[in-house]
C-alpha positions in Angstrom: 21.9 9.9 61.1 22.3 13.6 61.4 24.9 15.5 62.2 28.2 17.6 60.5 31.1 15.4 58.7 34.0 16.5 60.7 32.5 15.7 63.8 34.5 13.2 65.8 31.9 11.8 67.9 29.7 11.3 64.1 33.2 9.0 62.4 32.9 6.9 65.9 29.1 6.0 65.9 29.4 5.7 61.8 32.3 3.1 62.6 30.2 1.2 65.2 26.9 1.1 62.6 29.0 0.0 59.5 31.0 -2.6 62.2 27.5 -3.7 63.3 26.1 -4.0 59.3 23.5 -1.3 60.0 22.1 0.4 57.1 21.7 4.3 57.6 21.7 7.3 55.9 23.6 10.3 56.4 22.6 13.6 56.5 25.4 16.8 57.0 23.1 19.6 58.3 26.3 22.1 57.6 25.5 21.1 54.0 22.2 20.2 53.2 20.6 22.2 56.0 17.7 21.2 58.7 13.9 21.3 58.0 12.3 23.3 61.0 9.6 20.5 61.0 12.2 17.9 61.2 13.6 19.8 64.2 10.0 20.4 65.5 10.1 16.7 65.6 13.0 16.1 67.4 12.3 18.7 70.0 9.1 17.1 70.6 10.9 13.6 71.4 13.2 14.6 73.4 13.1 18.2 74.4 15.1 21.1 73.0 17.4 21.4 75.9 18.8 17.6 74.9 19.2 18.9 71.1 21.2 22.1 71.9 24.7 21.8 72.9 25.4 24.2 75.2 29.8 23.2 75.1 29.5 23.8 71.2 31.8 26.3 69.8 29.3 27.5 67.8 27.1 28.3 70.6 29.6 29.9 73.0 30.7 32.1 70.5 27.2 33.6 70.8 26.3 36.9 71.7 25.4 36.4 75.8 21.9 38.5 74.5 21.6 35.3 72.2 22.5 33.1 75.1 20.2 34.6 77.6 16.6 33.7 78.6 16.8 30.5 76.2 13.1 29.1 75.8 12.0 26.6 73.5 11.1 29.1 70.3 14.5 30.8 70.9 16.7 27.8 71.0 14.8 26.1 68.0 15.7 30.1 66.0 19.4 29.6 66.9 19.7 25.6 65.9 18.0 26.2 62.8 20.4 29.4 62.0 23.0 27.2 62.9 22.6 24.0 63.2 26.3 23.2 64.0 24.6 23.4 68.1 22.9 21.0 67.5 24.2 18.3 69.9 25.7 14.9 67.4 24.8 12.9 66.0 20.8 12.5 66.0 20.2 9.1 65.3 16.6 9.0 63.6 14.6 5.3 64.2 11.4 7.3 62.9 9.5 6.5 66.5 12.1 7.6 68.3 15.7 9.5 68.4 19.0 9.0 69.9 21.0 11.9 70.3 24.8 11.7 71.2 26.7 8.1 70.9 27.1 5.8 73.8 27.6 2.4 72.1 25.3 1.2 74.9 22.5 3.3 73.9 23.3 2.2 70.0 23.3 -1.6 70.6 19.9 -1.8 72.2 18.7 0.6 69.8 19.7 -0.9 67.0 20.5 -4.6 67.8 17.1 -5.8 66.7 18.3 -4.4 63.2 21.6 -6.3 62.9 
């Protein structure tokens, strides 16, 4: 699981995998950083416009130049320069991401793993 430690949305779907006995691993981009070929990766799952939160502070605290005629390069620049818009948490299962928590999403995810 990716995402930044003080993160509300992160301590809800880390309670729901430790409630369900799922084994992850977590990773604070704020502190260890992102690899751009991890992000690469993600983008290419589910699209960059899923990854970058547009209601993060982080991102509407942007210059509107930085904000303005967002394509895929540009937004994959500004996530990687700050990953805190990056939308939490990212939720890698290798062949596949989740990004965001919806216990929904999580249980047929992950059930099989339980």
């Amino acid at each position: 699981m990716y995402g930044i430690t003080t993160c509300d949305t992160i301590r809800k779907a880390r309670v729901w995998l430790e409630g369900h006995d799922v084994p992850y691993r977590f990773h604070d981009y704020r502190v260890e950083g992102l690899e751009a070929k991890r992000l690469d990766g993600w983008v290419g799952k589910v699209g960059w416009e899923i990854l970058l939160n547009k209601a993060s502070t982080t991102f509407r605290e942007l210059a509107d130049t930085d904000k303005q005629n967002l394509d895929e390069k540009k937004a994959k620049a500004l996530m990687l320069a700050k990953p805190t818009m990056i939308k939490r948490p990212v939720l890698d299962l290798g062949d596949r991401i989740l990004v965001g928590f919806k216990p929904d999403g999580y249980q047929q995810a992950v059930g099989g793993l339980e």
